[in-house]
N, C-alpha and C positions, 0 to 999 in steps of 0.2 A: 349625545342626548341622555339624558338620566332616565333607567329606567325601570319600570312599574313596578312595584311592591307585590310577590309573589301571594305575600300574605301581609293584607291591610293592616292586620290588628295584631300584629308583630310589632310592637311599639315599644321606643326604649323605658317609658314610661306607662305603665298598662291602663288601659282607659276602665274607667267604674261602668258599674250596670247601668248610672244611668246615662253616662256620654255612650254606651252603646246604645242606648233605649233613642238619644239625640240624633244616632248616624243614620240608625233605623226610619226613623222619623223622615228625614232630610232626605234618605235612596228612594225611599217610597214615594215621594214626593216627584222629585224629579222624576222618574221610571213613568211618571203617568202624561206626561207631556210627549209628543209628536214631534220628529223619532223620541223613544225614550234616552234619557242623560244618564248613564251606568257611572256612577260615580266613583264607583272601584278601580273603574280603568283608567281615572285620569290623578291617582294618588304614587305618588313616587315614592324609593327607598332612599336612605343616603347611608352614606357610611359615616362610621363613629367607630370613637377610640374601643366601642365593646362589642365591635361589629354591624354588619349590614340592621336597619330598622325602617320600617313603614312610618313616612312623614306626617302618616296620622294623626291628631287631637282632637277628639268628641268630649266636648264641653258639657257639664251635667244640665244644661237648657238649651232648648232649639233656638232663644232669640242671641247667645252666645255661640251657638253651632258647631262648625267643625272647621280647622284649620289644615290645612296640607301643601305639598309644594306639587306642582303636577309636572310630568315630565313632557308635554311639549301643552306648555301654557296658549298658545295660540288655536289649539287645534278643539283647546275646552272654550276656548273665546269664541271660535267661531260657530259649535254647537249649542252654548248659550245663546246665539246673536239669530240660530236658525230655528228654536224649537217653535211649534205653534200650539194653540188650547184647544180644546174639542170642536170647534169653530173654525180650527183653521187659520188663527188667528195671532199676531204674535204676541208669544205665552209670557215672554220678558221683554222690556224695553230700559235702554240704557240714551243715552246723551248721542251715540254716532244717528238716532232716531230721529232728533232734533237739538242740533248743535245749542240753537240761541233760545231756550227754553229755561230761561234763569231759575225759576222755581223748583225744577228737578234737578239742575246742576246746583243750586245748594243743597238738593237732599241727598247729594253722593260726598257733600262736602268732606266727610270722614271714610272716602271708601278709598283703598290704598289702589291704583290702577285702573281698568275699567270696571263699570259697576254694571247692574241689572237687578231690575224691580219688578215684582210680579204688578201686573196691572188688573184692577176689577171691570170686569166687562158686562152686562148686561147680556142674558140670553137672546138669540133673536126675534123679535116681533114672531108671537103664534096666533093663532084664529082668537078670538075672544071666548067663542065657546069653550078651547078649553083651559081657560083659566080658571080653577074651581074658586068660589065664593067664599067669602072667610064669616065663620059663622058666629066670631063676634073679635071684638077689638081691646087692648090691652093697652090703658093710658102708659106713656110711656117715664113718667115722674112714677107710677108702680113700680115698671118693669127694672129701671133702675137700682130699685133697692138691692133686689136681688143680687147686684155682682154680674158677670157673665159665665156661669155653671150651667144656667137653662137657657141663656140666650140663642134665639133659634137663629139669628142673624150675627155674624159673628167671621170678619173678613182678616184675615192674615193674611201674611205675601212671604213669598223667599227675597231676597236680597244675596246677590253672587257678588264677587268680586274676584277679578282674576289680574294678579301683575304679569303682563304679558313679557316683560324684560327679566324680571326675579322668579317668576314662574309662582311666590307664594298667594293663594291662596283661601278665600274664606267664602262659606258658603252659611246663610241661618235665616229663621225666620225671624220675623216682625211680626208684633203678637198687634198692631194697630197699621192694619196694611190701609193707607193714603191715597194711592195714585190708583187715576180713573181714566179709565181710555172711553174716549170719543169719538166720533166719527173726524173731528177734524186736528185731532191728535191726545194727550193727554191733559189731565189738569189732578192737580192736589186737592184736597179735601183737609176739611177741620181737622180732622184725625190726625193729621201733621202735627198738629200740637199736641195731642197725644203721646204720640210718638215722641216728642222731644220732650218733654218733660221724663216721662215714665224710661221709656227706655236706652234715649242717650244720655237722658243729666242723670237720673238716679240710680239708675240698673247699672251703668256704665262708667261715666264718670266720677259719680259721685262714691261709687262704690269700688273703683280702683283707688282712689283718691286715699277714702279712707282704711284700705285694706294697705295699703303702701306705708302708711304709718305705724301698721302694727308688726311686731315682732313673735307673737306667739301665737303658732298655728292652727290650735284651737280654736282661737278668737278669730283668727282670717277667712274659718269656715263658716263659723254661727254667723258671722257678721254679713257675708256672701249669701248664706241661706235666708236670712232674716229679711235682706234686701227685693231679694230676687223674689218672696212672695207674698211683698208688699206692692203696691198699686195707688196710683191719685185717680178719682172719676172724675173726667171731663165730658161733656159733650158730645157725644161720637156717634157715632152709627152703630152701636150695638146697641144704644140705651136710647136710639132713636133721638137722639140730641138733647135728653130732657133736660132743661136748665139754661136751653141758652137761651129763651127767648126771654128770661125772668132775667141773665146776666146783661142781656143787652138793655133793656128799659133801665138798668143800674145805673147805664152808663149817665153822666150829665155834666154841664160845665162845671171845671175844677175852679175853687174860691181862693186855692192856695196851693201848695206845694204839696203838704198836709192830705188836705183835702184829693190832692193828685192822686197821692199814694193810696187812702184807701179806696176810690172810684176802680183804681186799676187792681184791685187786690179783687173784691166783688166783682171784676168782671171775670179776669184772669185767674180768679183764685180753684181751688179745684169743688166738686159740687158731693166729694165723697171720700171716702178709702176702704181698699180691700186687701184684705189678707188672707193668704191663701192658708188655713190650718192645717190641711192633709192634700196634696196631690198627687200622684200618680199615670201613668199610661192610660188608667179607662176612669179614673176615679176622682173627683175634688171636694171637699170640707171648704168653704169660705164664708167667712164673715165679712158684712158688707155694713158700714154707716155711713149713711146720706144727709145734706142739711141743704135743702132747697125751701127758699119764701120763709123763712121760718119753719118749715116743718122737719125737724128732725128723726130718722131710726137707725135701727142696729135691727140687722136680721141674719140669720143661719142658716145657709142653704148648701143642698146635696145635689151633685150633678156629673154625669157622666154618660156610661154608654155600659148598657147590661148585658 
């Protein structure tokens, strides 16, 4: 059996401040679910031509995460398959939860071995009295403009993946957490499209894609960076859906093929974009321009944790 890296961050390749700022992220994370997930324990060394190294890789964003090989992959599989949420409740759900659930087994479509999705759960039903009163309300076509810096509602998920055969690997959030646990199991949310847009075809895809064609390192970087905090607004649950109710009335019978194409562009197309100017650990700069009904802005907003 391969075993444990005395010292994680012994790596042949040294991780930046801010793939450590990523692992930081991701142990804190895990550590707060029942039992907690010590993810230091489950990172193996390997040997190489320049000696013994920690399997290590914290990626400088938590939705790229952290790669490792763990030395008994099974034993992280089956601690992932055990954790529960302050509820009692389990904290991740993967396919062994429900085999014939086509709509989550194509959201693991890309995961190399078994997967595991954090699931949003509603707190349990409390008295009514003490649900405090909200002392007024925020149309949610406003709240949109903003970006999500202030958004007070704002769901991400972890996503594990572990090859229980190779033993590699991969543990990171999702900045557009989807999946919704029910009483009579899970179901997907809008946000899926979210999510596949933003962070597997552009974040992902589109930006290995075009980082694989370039040859000079500087440009691998800016181009990685540039990508990584840029953004499409859809419809979600951080912006309270705003837009889709204007993108569905869009929808109507196509007259031609033409006509197909831009029906589906207004429904599917995106309702914004954001770019992130400065981020950090407690801190964000983002400019956000929206174009819903006609009405278009560009707004600047500061948001963090002081």
């Amino acid at each position: 059996m391969t075993a444990v890296a005395p010292d994680i961050f012994k790596t042949e390749k040294p991780i930046s401040d801010r793939g450590m700022s990523t692992f930081r992220a991701i142990k804190a994370r895990l550590a707060t679910f029942n039992p907690p997930v010590f993810i230091e324990r489950h990172i193996a060394e390997e040997q190489t031509p320049r000696g013994k190294f920690s399997t290590l890789e914290a990626h400088d964003s938590t939705l790229d995460g952290i790669n490792f090989v763990a030395p008994d992959p099974k034993l992280l599989a089956k601690e992932f398959h055990n954790i529960t949420d302050q509820w009692g409740r389990p904290a991740l759900t993967s396919m062994k939860e429900d085999p014939g659930h086509w709509a989550l087994k194509a959201s693991f479509g890309k995961t190399v071995g078994t997967g595991w999705r954090e699931p949003w759960r509603p707190a349990p039903r409390g008295s009514a009295a003490s649900v405090p009163k909200e002392s007024g309300t925020v149309d949610n076509l406003f709240r949109m403009r903003f970006g999500d810096t202030g958004t007070p509602i704002r769901f991400t998920a972890l996503h594990c993946a572990v090859d229980e055969i190779g033993g590699r690997c991969n543990v990171h959030v999702d900045e557009s957490g989807f999946v919704l646990a029910l009483p009579e199991g899970v179901s997907l949310t809008l946000d899926m499209y979210d999510h596949i847009i933003n962070e597997l075809l552009l974040k992902t895809d589109f930006r290995d894609w075009l980082v694989g064609k370039m040859n000079n390192e500087t440009a691998k970087t800016i181009v990685k960076e540039v990508i990584q905090r840029l953004s499409f607004q859809f419809p979600n649950a951080s912006n309270g859906y705003a837009g889709l109710a204007h993108n569905i009335n869009a929808i109507r019978r196509p007259g031609g093929a033409g006509d197909f194409l831009m029906t589906a562009a207004r429904t599917l197309g995106p309702t914004g974009v954001t770019f992130d100017v400065f981020s950090n650990d407690k801190v964000k700069v983002q400019v956000t321009g929206t174009q819903v009904a006609g009405d278009r802005t560009i707004s600047i907003t500061l948001g963090g944790r002081w």
